[in-house]
N, CA, C and O of each residue as an XYZ file, in Angstrom:
232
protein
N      96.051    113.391    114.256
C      97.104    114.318    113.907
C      97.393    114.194    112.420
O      97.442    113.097    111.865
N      97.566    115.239    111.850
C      97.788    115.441    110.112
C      99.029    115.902    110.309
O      99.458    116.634    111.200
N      99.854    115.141    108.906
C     100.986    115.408    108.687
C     101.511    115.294    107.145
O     100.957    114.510    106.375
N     102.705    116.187    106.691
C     102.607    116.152    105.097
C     103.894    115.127    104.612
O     105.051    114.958    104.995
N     103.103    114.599    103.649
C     103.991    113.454    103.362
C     104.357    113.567    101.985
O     103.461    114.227    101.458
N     105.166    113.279    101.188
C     105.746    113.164     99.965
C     105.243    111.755     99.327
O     105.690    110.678     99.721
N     104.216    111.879     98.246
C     103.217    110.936     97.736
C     104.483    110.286     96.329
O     104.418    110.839     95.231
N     105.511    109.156     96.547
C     106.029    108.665     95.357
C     105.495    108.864     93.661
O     105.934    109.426     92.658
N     104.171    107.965     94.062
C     103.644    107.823     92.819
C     103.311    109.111     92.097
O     103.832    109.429     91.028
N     102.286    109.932     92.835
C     102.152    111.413     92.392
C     102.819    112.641     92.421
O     102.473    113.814     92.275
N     104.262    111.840     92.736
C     105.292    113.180     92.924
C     104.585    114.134     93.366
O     104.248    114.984     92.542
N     104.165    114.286     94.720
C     103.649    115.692     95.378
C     103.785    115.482     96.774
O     104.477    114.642     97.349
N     103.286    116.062     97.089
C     103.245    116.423     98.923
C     101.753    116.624     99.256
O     101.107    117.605     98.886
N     101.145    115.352    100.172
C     100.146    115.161    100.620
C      99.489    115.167    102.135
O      99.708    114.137    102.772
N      98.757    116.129    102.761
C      98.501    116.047    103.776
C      97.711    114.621    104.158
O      96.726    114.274    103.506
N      98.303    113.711    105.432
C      97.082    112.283    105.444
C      97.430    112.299    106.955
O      98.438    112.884    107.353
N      96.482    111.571    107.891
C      96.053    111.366    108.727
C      97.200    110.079    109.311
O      97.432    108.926    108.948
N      97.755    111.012    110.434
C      98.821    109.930    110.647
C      97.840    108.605    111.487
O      96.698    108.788    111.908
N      98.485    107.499    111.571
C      98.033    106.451    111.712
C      98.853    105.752    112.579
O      98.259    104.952    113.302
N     100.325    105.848    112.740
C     101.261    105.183    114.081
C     102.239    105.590    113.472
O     102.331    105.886    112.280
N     103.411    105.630    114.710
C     104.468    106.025    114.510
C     105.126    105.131    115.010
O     104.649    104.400    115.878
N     106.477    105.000    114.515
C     107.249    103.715    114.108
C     109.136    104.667    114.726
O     109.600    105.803    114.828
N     109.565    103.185    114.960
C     110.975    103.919    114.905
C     111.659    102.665    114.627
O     111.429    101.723    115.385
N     112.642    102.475    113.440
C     113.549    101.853    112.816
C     115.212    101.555    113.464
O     115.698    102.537    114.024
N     115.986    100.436    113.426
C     117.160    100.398    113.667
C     117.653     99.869    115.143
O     116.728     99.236    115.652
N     118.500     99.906    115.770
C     119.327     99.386    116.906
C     119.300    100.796    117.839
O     119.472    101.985    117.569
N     119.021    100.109    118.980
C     118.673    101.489    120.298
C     120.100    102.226    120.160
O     121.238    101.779    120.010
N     119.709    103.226    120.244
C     121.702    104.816    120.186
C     121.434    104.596    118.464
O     122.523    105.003    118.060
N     120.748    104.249    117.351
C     120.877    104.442    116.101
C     119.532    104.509    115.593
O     119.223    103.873    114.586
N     118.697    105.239    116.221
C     117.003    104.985    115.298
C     116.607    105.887    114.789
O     117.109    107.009    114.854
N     115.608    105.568    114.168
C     115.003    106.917    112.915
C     114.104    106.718    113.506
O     113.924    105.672    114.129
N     113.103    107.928    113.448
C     111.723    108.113    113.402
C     110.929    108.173    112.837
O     111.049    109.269    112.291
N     109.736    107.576    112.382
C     108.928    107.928    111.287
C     107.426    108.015    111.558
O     107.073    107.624    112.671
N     106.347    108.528    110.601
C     104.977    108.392    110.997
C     104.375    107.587    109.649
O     104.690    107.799    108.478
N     103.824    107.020    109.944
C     102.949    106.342    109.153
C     101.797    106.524    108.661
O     101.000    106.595    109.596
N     100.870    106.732    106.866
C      99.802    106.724    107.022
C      99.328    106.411    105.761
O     100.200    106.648    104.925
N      98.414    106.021    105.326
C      98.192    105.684    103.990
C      97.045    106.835    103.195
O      96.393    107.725    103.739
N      97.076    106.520    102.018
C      96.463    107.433    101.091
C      95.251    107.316    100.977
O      94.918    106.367    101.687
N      93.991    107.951    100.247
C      92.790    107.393    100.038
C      92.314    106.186     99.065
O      91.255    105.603     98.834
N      93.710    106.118     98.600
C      93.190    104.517     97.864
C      94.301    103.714     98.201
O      95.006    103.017     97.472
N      94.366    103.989     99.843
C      94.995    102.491    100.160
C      96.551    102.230    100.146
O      96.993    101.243    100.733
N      97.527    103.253     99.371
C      98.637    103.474     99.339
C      99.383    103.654    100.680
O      98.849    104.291    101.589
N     100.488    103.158    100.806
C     101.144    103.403    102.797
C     102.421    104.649    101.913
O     102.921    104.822    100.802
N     102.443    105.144    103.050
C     103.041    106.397    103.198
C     104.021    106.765    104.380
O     103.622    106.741    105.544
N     105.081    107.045    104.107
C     106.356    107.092    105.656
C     106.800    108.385    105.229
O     106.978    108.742    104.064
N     107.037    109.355    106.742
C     107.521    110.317    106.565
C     108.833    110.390    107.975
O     108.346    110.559    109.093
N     110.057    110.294    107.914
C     110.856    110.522    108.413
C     111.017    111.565    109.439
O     111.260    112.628    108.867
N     110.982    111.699    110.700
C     111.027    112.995    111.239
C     111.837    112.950    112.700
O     112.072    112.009    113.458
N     112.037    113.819    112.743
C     113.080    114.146    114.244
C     112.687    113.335    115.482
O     111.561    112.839    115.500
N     113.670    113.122    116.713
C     113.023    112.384    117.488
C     111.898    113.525    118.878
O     111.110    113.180    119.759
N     112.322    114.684    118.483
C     111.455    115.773    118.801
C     110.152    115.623    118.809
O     109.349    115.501    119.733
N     110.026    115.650    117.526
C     108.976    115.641    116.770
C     108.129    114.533    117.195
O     106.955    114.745    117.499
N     108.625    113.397    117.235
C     107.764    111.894    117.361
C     107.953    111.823    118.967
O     107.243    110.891    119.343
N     108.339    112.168    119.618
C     107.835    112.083    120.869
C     106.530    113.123    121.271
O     105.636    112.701    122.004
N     106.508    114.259    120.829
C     105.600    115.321    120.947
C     103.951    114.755    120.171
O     102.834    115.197    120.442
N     104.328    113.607    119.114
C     103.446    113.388    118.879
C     102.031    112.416    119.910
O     102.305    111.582    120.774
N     100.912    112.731    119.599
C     100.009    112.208    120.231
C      99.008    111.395    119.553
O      97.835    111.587    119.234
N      99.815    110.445    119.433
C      98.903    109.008    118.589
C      98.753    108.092    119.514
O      98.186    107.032    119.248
């Protein structure tokens, strides 16, 4: 699954190959996120709904 992520270093928005999805915080308070890194190795988090990350298929 591809997803677009906001690249820090290159200030841009990068499509990358999600890699796992993660969820942060105390159960009744969590974030969602997907995980994936760049082509040279950089990690990459993109924040997203809990919609969203359940629908996902990783």
């Amino acid at each position: 699954m591809e997803h677009k992520f906001y690249d820090v270093k290159t200030k841009s928005r990068v499509t990358a190959e999600v890699k796992e999805k993660v969820s942060y915080g105390k159960p009744g308070n969590e974030r969602y996120a997907f995980r994936a890194q760049t082509a040279d190795g950089r990690n990459l988090t993109a924040f997203v709904s809990k919609d969203t990350w359940e629908k996902a298929n990783i």
